[in-house]
N, CA, C, O and CB atoms as a CASP TS submission, in Angstrom:
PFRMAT TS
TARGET T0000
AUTHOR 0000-0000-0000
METHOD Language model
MODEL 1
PARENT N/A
ATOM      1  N   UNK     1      16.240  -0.305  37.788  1.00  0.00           N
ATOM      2  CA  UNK     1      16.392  -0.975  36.508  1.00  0.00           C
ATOM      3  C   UNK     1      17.846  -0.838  36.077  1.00  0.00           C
ATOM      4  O   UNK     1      18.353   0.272  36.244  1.00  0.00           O
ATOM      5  CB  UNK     1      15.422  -0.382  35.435  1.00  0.00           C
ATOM      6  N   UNK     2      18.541  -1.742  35.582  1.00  0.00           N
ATOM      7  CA  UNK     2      19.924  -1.910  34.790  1.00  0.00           C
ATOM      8  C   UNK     2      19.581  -2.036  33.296  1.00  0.00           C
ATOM      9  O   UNK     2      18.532  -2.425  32.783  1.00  0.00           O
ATOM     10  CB  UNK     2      20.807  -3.301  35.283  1.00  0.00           C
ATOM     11  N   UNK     3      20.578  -1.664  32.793  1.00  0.00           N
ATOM     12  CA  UNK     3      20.848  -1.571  31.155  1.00  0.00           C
ATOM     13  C   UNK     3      22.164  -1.989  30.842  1.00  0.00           C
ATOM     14  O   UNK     3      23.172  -1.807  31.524  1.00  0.00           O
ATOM     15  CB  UNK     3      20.705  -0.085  30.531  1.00  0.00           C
ATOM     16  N   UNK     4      22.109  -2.325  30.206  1.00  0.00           N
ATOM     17  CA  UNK     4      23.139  -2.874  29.616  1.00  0.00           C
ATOM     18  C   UNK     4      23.622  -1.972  27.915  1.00  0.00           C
ATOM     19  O   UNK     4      22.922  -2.076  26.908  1.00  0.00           O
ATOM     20  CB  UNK     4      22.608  -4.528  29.504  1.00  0.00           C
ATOM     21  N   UNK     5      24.502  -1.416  27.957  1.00  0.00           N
ATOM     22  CA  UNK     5      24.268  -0.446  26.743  1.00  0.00           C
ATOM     23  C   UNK     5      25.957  -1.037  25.754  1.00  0.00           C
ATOM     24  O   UNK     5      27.089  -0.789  26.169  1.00  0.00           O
ATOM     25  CB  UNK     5      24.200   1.754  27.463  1.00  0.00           C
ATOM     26  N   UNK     6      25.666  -1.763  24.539  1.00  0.00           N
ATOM     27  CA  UNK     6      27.012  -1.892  24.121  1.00  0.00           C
ATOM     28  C   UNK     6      28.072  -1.035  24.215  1.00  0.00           C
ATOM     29  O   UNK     6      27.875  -0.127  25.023  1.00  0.00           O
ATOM     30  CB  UNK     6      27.002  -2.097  23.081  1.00  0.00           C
ATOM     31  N   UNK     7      29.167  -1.017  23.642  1.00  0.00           N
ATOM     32  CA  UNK     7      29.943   0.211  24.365  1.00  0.00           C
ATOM     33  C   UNK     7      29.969   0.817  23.029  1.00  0.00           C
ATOM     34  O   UNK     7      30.087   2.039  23.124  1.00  0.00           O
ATOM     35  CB  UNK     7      31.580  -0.034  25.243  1.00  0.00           C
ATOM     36  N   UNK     8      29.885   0.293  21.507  1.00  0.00           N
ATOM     37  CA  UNK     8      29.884   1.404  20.830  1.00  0.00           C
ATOM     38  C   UNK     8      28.236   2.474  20.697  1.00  0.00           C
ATOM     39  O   UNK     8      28.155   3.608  20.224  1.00  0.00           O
ATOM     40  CB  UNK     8      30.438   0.807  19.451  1.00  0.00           C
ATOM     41  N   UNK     9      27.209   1.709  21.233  1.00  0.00           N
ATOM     42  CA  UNK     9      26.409   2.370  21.900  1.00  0.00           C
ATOM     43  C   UNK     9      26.875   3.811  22.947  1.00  0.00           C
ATOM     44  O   UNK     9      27.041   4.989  22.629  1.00  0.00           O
ATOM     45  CB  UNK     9      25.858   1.297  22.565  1.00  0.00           C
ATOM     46  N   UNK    10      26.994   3.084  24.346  1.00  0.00           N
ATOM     47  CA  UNK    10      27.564   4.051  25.015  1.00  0.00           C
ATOM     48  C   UNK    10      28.609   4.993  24.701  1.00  0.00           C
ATOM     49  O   UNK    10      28.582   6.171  25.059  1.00  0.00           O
ATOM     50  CB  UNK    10      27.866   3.578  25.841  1.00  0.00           C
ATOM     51  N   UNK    11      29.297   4.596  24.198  1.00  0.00           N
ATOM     52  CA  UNK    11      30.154   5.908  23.480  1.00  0.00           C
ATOM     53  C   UNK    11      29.485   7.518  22.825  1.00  0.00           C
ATOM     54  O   UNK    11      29.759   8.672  23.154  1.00  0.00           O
ATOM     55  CB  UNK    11      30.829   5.175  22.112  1.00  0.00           C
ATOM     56  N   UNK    12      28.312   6.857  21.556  1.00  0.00           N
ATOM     57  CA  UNK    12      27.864   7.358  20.896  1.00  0.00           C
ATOM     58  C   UNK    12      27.132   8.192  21.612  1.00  0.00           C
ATOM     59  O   UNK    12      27.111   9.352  21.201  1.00  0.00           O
ATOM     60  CB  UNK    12      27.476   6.723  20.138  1.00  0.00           C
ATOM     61  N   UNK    13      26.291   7.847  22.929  1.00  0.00           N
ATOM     62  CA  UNK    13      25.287   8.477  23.910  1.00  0.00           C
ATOM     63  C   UNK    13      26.045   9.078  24.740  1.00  0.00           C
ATOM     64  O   UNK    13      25.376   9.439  25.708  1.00  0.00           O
ATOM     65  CB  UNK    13      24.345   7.591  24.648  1.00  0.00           C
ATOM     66  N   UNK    14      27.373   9.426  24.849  1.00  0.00           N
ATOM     67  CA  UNK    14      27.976  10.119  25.716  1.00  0.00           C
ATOM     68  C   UNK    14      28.031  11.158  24.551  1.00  0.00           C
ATOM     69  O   UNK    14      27.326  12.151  24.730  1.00  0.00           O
ATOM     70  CB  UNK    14      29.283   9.515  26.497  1.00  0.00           C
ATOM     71  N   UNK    15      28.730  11.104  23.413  1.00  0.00           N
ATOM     72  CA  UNK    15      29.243  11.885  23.016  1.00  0.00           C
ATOM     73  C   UNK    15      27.368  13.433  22.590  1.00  0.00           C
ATOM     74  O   UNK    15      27.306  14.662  22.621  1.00  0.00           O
ATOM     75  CB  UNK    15      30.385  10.931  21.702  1.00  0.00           C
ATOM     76  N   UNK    16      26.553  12.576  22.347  1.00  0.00           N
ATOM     77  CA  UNK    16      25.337  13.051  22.245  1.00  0.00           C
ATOM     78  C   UNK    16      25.052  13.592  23.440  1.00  0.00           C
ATOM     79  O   UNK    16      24.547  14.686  23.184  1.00  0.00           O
ATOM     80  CB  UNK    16      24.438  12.164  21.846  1.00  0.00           C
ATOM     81  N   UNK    17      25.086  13.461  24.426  1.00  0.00           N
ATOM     82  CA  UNK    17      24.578  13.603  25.820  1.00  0.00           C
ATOM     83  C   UNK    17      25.402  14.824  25.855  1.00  0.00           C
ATOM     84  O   UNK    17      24.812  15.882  26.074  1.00  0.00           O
ATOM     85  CB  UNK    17      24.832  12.344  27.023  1.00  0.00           C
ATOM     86  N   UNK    18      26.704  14.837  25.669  1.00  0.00           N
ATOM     87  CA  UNK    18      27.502  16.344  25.945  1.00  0.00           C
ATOM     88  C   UNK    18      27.036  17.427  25.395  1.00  0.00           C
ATOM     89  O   UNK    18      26.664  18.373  26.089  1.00  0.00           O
ATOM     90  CB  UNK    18      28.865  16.435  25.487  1.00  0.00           C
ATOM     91  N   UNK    19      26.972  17.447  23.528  1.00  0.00           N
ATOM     92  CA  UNK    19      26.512  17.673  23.012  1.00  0.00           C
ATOM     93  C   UNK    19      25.319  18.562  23.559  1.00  0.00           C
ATOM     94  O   UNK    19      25.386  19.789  23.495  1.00  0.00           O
ATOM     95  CB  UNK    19      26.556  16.816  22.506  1.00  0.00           C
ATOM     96  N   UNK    20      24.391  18.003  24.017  1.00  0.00           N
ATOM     97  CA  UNK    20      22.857  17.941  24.119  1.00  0.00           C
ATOM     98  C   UNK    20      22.950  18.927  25.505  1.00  0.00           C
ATOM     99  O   UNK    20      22.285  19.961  25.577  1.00  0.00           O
ATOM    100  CB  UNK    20      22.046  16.127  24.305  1.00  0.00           C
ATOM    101  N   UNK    21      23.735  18.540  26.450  1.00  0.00           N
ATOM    102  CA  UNK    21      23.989  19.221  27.396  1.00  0.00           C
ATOM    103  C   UNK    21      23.044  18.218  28.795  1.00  0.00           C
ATOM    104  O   UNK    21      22.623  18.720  29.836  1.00  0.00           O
ATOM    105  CB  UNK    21      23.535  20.878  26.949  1.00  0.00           C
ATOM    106  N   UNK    22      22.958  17.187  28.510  1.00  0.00           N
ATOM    107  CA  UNK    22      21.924  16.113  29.238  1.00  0.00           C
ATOM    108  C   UNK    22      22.436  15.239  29.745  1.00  0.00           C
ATOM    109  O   UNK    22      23.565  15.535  30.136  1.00  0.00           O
ATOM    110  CB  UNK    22      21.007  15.453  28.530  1.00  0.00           C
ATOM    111  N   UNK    23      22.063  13.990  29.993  1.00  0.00           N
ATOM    112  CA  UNK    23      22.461  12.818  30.463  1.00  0.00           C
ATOM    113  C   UNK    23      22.410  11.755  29.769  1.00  0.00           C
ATOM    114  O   UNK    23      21.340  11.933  29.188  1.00  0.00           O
ATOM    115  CB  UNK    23      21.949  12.579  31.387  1.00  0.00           C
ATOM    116  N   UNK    24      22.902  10.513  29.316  1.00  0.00           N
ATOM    117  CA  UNK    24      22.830   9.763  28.541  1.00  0.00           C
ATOM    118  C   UNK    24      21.360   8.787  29.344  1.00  0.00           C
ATOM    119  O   UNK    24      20.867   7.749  28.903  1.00  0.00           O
ATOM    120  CB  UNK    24      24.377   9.167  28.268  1.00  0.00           C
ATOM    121  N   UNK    25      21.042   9.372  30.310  1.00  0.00           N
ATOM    122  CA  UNK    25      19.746   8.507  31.315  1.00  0.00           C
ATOM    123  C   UNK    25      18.540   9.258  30.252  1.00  0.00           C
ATOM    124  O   UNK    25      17.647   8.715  29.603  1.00  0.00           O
ATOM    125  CB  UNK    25      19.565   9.118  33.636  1.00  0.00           C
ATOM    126  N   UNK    26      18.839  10.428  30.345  1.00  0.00           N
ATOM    127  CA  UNK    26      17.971  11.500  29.946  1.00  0.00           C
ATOM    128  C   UNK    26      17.468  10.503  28.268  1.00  0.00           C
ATOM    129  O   UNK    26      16.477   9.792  28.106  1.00  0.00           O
ATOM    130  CB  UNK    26      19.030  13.381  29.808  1.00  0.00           C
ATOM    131  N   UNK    27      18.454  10.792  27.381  1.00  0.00           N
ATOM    132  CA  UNK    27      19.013  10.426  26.649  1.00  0.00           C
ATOM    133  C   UNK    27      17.529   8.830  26.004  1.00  0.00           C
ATOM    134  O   UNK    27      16.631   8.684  25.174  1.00  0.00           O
ATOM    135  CB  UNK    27      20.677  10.238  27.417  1.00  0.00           C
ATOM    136  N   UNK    28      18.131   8.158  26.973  1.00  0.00           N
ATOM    137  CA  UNK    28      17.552   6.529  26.493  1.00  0.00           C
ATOM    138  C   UNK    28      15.811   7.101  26.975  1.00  0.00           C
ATOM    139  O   UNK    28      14.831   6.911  26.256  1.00  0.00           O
ATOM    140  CB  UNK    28      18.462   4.644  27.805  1.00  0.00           C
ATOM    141  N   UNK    29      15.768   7.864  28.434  1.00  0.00           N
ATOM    142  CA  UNK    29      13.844   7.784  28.296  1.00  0.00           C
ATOM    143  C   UNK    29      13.460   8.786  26.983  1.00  0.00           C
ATOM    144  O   UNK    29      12.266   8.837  26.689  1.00  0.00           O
ATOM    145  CB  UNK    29      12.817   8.638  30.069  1.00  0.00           C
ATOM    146  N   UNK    30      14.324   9.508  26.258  1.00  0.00           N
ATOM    147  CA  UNK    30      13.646  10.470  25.287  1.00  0.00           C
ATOM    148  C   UNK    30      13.477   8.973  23.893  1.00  0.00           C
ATOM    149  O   UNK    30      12.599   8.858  23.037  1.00  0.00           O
ATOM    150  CB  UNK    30      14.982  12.280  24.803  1.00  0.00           C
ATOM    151  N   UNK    31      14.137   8.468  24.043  1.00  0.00           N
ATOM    152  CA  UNK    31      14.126   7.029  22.752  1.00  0.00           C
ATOM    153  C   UNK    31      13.344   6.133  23.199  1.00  0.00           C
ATOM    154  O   UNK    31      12.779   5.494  22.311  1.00  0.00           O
ATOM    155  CB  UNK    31      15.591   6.104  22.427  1.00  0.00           C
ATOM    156  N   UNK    32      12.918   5.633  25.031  1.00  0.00           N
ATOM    157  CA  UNK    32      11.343   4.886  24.925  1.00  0.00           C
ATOM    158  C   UNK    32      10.126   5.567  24.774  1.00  0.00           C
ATOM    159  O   UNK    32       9.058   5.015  24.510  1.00  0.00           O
ATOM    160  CB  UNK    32      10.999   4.158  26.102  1.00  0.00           C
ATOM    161  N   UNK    33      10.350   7.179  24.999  1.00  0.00           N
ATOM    162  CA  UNK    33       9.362   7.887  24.371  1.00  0.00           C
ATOM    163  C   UNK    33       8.894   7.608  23.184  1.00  0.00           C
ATOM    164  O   UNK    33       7.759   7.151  23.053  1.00  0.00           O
ATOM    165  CB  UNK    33       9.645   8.953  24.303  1.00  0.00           C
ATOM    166  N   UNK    34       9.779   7.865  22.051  1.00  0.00           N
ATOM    167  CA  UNK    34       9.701   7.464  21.287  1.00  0.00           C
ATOM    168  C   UNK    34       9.064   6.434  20.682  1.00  0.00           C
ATOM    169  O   UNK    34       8.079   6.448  19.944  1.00  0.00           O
ATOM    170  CB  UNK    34      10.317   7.537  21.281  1.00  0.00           C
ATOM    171  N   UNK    35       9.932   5.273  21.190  1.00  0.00           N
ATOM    172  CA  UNK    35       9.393   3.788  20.682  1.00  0.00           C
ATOM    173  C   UNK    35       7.760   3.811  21.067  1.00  0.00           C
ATOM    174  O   UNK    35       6.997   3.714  20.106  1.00  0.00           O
ATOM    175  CB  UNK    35      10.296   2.327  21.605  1.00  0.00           C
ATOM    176  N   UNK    36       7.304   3.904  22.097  1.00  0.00           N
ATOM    177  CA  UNK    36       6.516   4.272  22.417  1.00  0.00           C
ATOM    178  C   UNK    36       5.219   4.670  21.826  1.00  0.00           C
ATOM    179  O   UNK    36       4.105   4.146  21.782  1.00  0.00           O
ATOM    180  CB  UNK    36       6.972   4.779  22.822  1.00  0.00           C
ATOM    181  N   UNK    37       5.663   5.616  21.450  1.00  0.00           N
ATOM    182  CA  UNK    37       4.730   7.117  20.362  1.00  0.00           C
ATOM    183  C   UNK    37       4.648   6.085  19.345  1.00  0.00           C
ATOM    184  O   UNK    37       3.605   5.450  19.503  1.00  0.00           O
ATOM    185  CB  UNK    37       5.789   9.027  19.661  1.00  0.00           C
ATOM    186  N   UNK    38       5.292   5.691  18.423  1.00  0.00           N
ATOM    187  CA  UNK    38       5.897   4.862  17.227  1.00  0.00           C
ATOM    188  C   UNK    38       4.772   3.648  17.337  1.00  0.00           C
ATOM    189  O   UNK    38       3.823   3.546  16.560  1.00  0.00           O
ATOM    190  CB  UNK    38       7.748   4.302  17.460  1.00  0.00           C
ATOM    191  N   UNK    39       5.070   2.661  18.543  1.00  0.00           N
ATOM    192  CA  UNK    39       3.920   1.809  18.463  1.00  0.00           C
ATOM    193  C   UNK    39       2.510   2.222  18.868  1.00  0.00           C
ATOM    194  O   UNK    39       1.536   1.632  18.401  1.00  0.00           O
ATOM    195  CB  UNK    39       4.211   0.765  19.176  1.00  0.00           C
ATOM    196  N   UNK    40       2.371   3.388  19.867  1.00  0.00           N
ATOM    197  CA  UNK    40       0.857   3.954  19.586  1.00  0.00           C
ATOM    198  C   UNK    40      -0.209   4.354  17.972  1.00  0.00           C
ATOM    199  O   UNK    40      -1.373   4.240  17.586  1.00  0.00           O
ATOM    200  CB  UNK    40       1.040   5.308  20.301  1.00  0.00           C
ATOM    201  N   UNK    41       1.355   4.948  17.387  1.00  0.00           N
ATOM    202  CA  UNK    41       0.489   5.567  15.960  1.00  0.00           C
ATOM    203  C   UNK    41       0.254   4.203  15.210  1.00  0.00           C
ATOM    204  O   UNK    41      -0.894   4.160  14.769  1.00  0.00           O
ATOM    205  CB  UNK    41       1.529   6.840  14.783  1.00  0.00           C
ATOM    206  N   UNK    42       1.009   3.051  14.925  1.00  0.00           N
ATOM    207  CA  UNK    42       1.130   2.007  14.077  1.00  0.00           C
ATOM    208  C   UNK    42      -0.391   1.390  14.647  1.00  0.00           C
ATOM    209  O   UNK    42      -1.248   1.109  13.809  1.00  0.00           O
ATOM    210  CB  UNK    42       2.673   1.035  14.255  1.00  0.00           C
ATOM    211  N   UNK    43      -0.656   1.207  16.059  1.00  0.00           N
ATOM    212  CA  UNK    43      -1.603   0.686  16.487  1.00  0.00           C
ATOM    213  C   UNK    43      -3.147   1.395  15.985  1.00  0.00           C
ATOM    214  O   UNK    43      -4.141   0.720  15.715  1.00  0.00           O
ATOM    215  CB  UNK    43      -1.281   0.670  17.862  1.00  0.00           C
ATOM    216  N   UNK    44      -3.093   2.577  15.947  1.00  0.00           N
ATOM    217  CA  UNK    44      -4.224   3.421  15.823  1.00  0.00           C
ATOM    218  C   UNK    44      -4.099   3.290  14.002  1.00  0.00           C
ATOM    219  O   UNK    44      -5.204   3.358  13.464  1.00  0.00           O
ATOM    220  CB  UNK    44      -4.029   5.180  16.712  1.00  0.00           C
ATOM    221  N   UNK    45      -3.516   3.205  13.527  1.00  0.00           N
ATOM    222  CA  UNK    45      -3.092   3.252  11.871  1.00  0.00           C
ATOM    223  C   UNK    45      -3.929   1.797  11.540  1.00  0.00           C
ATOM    224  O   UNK    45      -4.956   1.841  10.863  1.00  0.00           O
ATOM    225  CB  UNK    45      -0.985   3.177  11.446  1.00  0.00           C
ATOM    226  N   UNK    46      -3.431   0.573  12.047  1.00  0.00           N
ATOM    227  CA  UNK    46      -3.963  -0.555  11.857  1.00  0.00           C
ATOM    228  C   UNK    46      -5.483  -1.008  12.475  1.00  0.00           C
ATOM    229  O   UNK    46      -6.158  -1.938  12.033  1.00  0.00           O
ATOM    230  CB  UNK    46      -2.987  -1.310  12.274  1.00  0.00           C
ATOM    231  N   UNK    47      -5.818  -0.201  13.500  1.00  0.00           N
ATOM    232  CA  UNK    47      -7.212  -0.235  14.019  1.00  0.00           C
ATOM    233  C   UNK    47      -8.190   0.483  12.776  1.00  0.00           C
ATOM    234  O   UNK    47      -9.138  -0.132  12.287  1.00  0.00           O
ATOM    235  CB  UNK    47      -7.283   0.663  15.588  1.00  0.00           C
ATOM    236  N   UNK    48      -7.809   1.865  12.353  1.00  0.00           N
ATOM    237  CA  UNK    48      -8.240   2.600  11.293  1.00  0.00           C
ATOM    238  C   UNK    48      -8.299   1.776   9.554  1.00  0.00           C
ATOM    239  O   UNK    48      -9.236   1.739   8.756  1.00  0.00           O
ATOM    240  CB  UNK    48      -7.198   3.864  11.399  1.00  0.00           C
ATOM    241  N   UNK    49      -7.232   1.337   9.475  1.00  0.00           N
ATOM    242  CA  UNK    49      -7.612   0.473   8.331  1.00  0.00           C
ATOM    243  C   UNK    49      -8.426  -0.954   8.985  1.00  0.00           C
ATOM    244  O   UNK    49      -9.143  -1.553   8.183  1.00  0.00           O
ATOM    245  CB  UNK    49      -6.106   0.066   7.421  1.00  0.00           C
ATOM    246  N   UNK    50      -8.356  -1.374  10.067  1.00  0.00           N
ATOM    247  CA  UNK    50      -9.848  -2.392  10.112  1.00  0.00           C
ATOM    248  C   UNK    50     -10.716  -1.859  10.234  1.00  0.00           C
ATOM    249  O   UNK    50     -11.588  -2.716  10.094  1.00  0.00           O
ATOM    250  CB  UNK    50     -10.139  -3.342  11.049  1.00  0.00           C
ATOM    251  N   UNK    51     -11.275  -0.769  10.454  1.00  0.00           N
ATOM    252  CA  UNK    51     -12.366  -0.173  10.487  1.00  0.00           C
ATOM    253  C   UNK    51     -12.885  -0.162   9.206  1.00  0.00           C
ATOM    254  O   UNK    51     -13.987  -0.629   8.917  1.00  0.00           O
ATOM    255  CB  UNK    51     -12.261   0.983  11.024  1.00  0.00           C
ATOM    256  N   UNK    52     -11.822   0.562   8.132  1.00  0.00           N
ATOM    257  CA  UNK    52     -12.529   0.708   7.172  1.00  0.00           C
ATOM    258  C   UNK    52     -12.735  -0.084   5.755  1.00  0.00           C
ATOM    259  O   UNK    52     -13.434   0.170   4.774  1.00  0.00           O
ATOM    260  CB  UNK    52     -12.256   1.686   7.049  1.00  0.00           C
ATOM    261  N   UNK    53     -11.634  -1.385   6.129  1.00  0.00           N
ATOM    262  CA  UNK    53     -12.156  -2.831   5.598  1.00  0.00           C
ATOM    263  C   UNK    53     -13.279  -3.319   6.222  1.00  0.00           C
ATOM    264  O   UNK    53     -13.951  -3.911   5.378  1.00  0.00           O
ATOM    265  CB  UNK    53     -11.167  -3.927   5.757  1.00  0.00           C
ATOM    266  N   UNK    54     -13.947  -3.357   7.621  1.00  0.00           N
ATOM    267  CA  UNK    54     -14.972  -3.784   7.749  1.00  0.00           C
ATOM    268  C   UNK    54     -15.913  -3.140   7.745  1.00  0.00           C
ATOM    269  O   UNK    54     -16.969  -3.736   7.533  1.00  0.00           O
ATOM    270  CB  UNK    54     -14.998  -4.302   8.444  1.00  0.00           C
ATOM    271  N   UNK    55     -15.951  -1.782   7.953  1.00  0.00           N
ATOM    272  CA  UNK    55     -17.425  -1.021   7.014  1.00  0.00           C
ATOM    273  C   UNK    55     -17.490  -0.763   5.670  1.00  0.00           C
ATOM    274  O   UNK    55     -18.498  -0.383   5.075  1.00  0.00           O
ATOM    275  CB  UNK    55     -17.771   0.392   7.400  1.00  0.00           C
ATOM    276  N   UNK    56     -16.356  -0.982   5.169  1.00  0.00           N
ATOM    277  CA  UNK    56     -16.434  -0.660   3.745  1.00  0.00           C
ATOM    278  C   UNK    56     -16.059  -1.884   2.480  1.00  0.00           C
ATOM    279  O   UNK    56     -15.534  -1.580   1.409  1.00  0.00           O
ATOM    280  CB  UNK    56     -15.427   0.555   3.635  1.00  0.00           C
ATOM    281  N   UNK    57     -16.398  -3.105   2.817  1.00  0.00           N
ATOM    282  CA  UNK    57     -15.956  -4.059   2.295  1.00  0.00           C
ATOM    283  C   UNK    57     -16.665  -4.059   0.531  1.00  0.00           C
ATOM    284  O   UNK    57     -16.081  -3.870  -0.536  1.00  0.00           O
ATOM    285  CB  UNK    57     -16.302  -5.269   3.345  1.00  0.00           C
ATOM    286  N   UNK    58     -17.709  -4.270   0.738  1.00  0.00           N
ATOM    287  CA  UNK    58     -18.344  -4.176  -0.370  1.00  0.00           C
ATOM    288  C   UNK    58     -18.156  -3.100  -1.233  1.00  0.00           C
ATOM    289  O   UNK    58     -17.968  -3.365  -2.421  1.00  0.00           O
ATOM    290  CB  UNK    58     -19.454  -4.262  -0.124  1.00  0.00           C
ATOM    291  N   UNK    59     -18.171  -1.764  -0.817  1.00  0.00           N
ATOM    292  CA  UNK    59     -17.571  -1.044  -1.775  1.00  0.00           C
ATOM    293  C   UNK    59     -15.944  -1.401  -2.078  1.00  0.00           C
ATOM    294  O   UNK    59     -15.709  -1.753  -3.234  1.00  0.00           O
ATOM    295  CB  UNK    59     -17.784   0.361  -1.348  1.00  0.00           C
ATOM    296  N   UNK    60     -14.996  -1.352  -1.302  1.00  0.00           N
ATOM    297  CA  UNK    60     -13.963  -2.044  -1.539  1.00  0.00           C
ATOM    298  C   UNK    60     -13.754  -3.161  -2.780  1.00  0.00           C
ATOM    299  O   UNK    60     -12.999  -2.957  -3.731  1.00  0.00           O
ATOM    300  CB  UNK    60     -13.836  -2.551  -0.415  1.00  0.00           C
ATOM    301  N   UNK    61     -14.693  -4.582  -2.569  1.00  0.00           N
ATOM    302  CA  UNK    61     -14.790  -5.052  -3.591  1.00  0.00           C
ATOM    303  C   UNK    61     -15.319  -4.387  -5.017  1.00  0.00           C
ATOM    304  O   UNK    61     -14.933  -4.928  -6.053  1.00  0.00           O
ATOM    305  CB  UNK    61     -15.346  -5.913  -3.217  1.00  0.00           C
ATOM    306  N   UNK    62     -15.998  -3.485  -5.083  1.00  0.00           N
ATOM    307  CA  UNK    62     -16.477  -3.165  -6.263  1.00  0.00           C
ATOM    308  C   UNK    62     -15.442  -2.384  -6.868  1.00  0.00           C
ATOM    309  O   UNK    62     -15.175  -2.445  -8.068  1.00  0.00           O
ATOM    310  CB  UNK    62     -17.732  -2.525  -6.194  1.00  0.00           C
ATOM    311  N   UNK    63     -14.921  -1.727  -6.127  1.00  0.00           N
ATOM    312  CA  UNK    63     -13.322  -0.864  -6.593  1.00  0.00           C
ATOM    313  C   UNK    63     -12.390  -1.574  -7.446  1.00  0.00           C
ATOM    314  O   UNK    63     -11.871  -1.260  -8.517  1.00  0.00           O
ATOM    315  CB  UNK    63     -12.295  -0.532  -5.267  1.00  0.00           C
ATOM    316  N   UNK    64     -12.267  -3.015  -6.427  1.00  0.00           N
ATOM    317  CA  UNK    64     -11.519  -4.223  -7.319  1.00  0.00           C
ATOM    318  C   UNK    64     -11.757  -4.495  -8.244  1.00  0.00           C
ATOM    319  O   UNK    64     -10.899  -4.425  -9.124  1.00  0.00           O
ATOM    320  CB  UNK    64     -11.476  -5.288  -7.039  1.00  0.00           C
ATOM    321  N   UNK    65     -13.174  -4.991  -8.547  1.00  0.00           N
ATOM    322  CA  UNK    65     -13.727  -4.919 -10.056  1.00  0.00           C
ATOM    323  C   UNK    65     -13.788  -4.150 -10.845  1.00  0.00           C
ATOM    324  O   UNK    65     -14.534  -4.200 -11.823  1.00  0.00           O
ATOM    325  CB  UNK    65     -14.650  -5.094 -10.241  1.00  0.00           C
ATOM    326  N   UNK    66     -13.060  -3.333 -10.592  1.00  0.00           N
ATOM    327  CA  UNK    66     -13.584  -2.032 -11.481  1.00  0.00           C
ATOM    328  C   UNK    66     -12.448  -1.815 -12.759  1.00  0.00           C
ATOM    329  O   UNK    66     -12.603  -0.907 -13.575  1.00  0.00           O
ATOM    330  CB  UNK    66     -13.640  -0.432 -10.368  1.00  0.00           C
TER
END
């Protein structure tokens, strides 16, 4: 796989990478980790609120009215 990393990007990931004592390779899989993790929880977050709009609708509405 190639990347293409802007250079004020790459700059920034070098200077982190030293820092860090790592690799700027290292570096980008710890941030698709990330992204990753990020869209797992959003997914499970939005499955959980359909769940509980569709078992709980009617009470829901009565809340509204209230």
């Amino acid at each position: 796989m190639n990347l293409r990393v802007p250079e004020d990007l790459d700059r920034r990931l070098e200077k982190l990478a030293a820092e860090e004592h790592t690799s700027k390779s290292a570096l980008l899989l710890q941030g698709a980790e990330l992204v990753l993790q990020r869209h797992a929880r959003r997914h499970e977050i939005s499955e959980g609120l359909n769940f509980v709009i569709g078992h709980n609708a009617e009470l829901l509405k009565r809340l509204e009215d209230a």
